[in-house]
C-alpha positions as CSV (number, residue, x, y, z in Angstrom):
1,X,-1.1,13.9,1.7
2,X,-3.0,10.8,0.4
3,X,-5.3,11.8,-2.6
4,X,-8.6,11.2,-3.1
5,X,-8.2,8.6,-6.4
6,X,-6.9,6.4,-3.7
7,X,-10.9,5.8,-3.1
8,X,-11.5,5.4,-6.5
9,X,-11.4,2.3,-8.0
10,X,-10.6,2.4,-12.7
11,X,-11.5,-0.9,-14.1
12,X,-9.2,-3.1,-11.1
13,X,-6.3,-0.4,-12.0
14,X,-3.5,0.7,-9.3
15,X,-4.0,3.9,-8.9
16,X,-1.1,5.6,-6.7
17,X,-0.4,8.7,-4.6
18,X,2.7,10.6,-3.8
19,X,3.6,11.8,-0.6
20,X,4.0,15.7,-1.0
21,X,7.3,16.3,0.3
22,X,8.4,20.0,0.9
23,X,11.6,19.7,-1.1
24,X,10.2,17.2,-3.4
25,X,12.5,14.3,-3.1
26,X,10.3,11.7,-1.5
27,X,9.6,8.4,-3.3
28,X,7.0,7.3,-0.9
29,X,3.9,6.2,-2.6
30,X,0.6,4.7,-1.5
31,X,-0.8,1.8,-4.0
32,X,-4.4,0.3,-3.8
33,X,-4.9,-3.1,-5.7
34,X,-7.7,-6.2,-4.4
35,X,-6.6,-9.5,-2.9
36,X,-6.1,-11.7,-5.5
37,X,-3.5,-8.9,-7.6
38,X,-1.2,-9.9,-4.8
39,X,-1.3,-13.2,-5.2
40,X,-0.5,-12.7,-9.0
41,X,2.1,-10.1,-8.6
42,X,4.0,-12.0,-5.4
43,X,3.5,-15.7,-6.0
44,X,7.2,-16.3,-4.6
45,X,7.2,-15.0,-1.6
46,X,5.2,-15.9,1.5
47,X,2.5,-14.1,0.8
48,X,0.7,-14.2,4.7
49,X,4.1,-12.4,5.8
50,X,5.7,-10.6,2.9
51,X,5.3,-9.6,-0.6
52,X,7.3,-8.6,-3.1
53,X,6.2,-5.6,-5.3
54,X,8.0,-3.0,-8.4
55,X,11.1,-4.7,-6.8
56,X,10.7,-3.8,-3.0
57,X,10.3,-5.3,-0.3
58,X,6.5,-5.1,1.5
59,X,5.8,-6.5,5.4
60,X,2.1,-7.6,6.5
61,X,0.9,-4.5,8.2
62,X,-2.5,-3.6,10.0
63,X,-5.6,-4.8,8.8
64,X,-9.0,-2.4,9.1
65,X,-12.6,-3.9,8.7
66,X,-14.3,-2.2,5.5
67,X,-16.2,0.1,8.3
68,X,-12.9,1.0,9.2
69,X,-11.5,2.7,6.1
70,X,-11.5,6.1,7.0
71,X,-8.7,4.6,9.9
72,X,-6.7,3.1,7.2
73,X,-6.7,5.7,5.0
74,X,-5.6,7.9,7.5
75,X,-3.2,5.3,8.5
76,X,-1.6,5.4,4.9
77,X,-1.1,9.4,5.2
78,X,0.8,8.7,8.5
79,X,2.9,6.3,6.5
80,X,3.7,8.9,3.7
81,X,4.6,12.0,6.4
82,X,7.1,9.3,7.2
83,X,8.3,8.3,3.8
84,X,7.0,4.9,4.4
85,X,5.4,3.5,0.8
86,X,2.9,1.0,1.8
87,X,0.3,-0.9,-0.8
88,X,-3.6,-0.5,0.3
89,X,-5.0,-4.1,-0.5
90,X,-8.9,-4.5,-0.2
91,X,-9.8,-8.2,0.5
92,X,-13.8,-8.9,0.1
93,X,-14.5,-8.3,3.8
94,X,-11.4,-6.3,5.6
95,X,-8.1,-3.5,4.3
96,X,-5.0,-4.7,4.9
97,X,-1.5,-2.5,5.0
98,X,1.9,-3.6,3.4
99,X,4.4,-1.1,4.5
100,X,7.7,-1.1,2.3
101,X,10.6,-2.5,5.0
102,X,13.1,0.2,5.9
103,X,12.5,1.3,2.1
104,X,14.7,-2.2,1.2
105,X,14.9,-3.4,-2.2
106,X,14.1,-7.0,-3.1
107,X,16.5,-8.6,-5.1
């Protein structure tokens, strides 16, 4: 299950959440950073498509309007029951979802 500290933002931190697998072994995570820390983070990839973050690989996802969190948040726990890591970007006006593709690597 998501945690709450997604939700809270410390000084422009990532904060992170782990999925809460029964056995333990999951690596899924859910990441929230702003709009321009991707661009920082990612600068050679094509950013409007894919991103590369702590070495994996991220897809463009769905976006949600900033009305529309609770949907993305909820989005982001669907993500984790699958053992899908995705990053939570806010952007001034919308959320947008990077979901990590079939768990790949970048190299």
């Amino acid at each position: 299950m998501l945690s709450s500290s997604l939700l809270r933002k410390r000084g422009g931190s990532h904060l992170a959440a782990k999925s809460h697998h029964p056995h333990g072994v999951s690596d899924a995570m859910v990441i929230a950073m702003r709009q321009q820390d991707i661009k920082t983070i990612s600068k050679e990839l094509d950013t409007d498509k894919q991103i590369r973050f702590q070495n994996k690989l991220f897809i463009k996802g769905p976006s949600f309007s900033k009305k529309a969190k609770g949907a993305a948040i909820k989005f982001c726990r669907q993500c984790l029951a699958f053992e899908i890591s995705c990053l939570f970007v806010e952007n001034d006006s919308y959320f947008t979802i990077w979901l990590q593709q079939n768990n790949a690597y970048a190299v």
